[in-house]
N, C-alpha and C positions, 0 to 999 in steps of 0.2 A: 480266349475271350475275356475282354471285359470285366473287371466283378460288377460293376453297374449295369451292365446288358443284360435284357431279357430277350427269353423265347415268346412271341405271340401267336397264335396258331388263327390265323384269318380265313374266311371262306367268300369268297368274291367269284361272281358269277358262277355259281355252284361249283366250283375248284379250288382247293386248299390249298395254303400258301402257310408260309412260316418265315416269319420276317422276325428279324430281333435289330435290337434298337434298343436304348435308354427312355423309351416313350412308360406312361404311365398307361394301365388296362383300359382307365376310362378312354383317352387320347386313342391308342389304336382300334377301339371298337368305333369310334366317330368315324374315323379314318378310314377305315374296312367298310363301314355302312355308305359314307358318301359314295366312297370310290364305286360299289356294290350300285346305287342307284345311279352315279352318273354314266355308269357303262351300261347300265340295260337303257339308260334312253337313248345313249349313241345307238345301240345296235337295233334298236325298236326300227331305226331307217334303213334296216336289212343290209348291214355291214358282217363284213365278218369279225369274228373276236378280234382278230389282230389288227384291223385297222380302226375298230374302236380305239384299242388299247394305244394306238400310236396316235389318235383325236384326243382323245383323252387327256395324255400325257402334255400334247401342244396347248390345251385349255389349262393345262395344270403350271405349264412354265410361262403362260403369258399372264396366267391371274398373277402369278409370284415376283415377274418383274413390274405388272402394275403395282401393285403390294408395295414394294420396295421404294422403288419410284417416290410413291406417294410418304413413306418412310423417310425420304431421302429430304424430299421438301419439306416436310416439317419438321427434320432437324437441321436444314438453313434456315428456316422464315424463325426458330428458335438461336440460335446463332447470329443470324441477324441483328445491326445494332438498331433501336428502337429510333423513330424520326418524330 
């Protein structure tokens, strides 16, 4: 491992998890908490944990290429030569 990798010991959906990563403790307890609230409201519509976890993850890769995207054009519309 890593010398920069930590251990994080996260609790999501009442199930322990241990994720490591180079994130800092404040970063993955945000990260533990969203995750933690965005899946009890998926499952609130009487899904089961696994096809939360698989809505979940689709809401999580389409926030990321919107994100990007939007990343993408402003560093063309910066790049851009000025009219």
């Amino acid at each position: 491992m890593a010398e920069n990798k930590k251990r994080f010991k996260l609790n999501i959906a009442n199930k322990n998890y241990v994720v490591i990563g180079d994130s800092t403790p404040a970063h993955m307890r945000t990260v533990s908490r969203l995750v933690d609230e965005q899946l009890a409201e998926i499952m609130a519509g009487n899904v089961s944990r696994e096809d939360a976890a698989v809505l979940l993850a689709i809401n999580a890769v389409s926030d990321q290429l919107k994100k990007q995207q939007e990343l993408d054009d402003l560093r063309a519309q910066k790049q851009a030569p000025e009219k």
